[in-house]
C-alpha positions in Angstrom: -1.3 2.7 15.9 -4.2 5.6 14.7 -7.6 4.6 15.3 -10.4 6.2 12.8 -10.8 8.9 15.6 -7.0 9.5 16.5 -6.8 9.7 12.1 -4.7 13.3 11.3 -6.8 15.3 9.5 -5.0 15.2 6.4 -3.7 11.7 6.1 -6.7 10.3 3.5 -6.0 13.1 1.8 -2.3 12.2 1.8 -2.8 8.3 1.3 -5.3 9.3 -1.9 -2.7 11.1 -3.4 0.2 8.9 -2.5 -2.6 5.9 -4.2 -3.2 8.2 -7.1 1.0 9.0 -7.7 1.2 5.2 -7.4 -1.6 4.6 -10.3 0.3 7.4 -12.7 3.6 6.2 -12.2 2.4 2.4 -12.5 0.6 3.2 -16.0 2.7 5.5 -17.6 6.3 4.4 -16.4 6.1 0.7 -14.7 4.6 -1.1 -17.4 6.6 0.7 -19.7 9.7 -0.3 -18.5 11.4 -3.2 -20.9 12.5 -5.2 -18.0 13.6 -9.3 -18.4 10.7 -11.4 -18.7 8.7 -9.0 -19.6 7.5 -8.4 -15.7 7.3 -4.7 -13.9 7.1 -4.2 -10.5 3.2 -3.1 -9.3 3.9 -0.3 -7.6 0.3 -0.1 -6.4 0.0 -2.8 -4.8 3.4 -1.7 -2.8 1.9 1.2 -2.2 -1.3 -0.1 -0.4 1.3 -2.6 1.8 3.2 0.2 3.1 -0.1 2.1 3.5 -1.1 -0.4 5.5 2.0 -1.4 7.5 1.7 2.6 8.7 -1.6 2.8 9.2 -3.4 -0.9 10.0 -5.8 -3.2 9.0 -8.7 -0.4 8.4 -6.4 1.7 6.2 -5.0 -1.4 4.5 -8.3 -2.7 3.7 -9.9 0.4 2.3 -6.2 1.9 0.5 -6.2 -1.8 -0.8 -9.9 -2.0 -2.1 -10.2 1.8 -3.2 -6.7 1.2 -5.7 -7.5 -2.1 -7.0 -11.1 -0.7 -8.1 -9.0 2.4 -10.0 -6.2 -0.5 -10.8 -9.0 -2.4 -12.6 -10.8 0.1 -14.8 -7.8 2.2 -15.9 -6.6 1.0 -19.0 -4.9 -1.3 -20.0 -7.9 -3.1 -18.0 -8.0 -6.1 -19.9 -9.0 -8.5 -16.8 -12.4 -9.2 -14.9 -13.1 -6.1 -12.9 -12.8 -6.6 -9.2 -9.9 -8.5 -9.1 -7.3 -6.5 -8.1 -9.9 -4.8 -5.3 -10.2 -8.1 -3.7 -6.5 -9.0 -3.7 -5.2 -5.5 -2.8 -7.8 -5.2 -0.3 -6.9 -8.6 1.1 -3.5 -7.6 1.0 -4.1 -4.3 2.7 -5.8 -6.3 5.9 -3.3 -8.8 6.6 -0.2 -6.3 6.1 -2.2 -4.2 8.2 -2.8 -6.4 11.0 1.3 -6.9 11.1 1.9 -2.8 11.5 2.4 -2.8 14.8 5.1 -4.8 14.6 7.2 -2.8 12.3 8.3 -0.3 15.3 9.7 -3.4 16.7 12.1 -4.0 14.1 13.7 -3.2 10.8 12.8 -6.3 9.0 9.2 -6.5 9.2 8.6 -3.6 6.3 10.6 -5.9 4.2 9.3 -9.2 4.9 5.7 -7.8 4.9 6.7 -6.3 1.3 8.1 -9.9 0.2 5.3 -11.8 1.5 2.9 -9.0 0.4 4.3 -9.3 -3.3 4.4 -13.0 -3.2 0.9 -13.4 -1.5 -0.8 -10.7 -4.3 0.9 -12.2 -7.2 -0.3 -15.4 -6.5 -3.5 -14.5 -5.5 -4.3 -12.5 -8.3 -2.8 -16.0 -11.0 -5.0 -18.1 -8.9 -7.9 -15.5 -9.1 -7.8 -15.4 -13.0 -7.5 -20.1 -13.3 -11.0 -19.8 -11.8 -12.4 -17.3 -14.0 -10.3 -19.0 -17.0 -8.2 -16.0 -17.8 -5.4 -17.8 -20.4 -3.0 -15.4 -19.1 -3.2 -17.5 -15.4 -1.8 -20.6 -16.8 0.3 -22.8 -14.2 3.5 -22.4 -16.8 3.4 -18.3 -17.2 2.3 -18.3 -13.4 5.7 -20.3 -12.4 7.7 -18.2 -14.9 6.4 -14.7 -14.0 5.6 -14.5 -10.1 9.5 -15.5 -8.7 10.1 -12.6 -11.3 7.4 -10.4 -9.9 8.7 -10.4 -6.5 12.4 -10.2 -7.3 10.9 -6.5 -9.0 8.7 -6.1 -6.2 11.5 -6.5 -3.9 13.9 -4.3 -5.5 11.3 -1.6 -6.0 10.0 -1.5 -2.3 12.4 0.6 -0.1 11.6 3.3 -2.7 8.0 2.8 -2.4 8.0 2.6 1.2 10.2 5.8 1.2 8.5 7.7 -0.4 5.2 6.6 1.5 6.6 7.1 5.0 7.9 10.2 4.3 4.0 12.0 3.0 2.3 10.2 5.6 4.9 10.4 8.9 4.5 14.6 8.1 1.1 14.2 9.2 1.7 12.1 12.1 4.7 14.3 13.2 1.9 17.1 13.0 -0.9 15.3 14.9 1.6 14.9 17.9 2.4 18.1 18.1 -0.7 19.2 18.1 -1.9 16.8 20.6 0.7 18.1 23.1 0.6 21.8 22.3 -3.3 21.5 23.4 -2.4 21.0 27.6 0.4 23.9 26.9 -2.0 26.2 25.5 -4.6 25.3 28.0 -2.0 25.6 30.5 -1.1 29.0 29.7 -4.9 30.5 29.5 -5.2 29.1 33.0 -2.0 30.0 34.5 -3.3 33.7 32.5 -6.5 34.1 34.4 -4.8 33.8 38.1 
């Protein structure tokens, strides 16, 4: 796992843009899709699970609270601002603290992804009863979130894809890097004699 000082240089940059793809595609394709039940899949929060399950808890937490902000003031914002920060972001920490464990085997990604869907959407229903948001009522909750994470699931090995592809570039790179520094100092030394 990257620490903040092991981070590649580009890799925020990558995860920002991988977040901001994420947002565009969510808004102007995802919720435009007329899937049954009238449920899309959120590819952002997807996104900030596989962003976290590459790069921990830290990236999790900050991917997580930096696209729920953008998630909640882009329209169609029609919810109490903050609540998709504080579930992605939750969301980002705990699928983050499970990342090391996804070089150990095939299924984690996936189960994180499942549990990650299932935890958010639930989160986010039992976020909007306390605040009274009509929307959140037990009935459309029960009818929309096994709906929600059958998309979720479906949607994920693209999403996780696509996101381990941008970001293991940079990782690939940082390596190299790391190893080509004792060559190089090898050769200047081996040079001077």
């Amino acid at each position: 796992m990257l620490t903040t000082t092991d981070m590649p240089p580009g890799r925020n940059l990558t995860a920002t843009a991988v977040l901001v793809a994420a947002l565009v595609l969510q808004v102007s394709v995802a919720n435009r899709l007329p899937l049954p039940g009238a449920v899309t899949p959120d590819l952002v929060l997807l996104t900030v699970v596989a962003l976290a399950l590459t790069g921990g808890p830290l990236t999790g937490t900050v991917a997580g609270f930096c696209a729920g902000l953008a998630a909640d003031i882009i329209p169609p914002a029609d919810h109490t601002i903050g609540r998709y920060a504080l579930v992605y972001c939750l969301i980002g920490y705990v699928c983050g603290l499970v990342s090391d464990e996804m070089t150990r085997s095939a299924v984690v990604p996936f189960v994180a992804v499942a549990a990650g869907a299932l935890a958010g959407t639930l989160l986010y229903a039992g976020l909007g009863m306390m605040l009274g948001d009509p929307r959140s009522a037990w009935e459309i909750v029960r009818r929309v979130v096994p709906l929600q994470v059958v998309y979720d699931v479906l949607a994920s090995p693209f999403v996780m894809w696509a996101v381990l592809r941008a970001t293991r570039r940079f990782e690939r790179d940082h390596a190299r890097d790391r190893f080509d520094l004792p060559i190089a100092r090898y050769r200047t030394l081996s040079s001077r004699m």
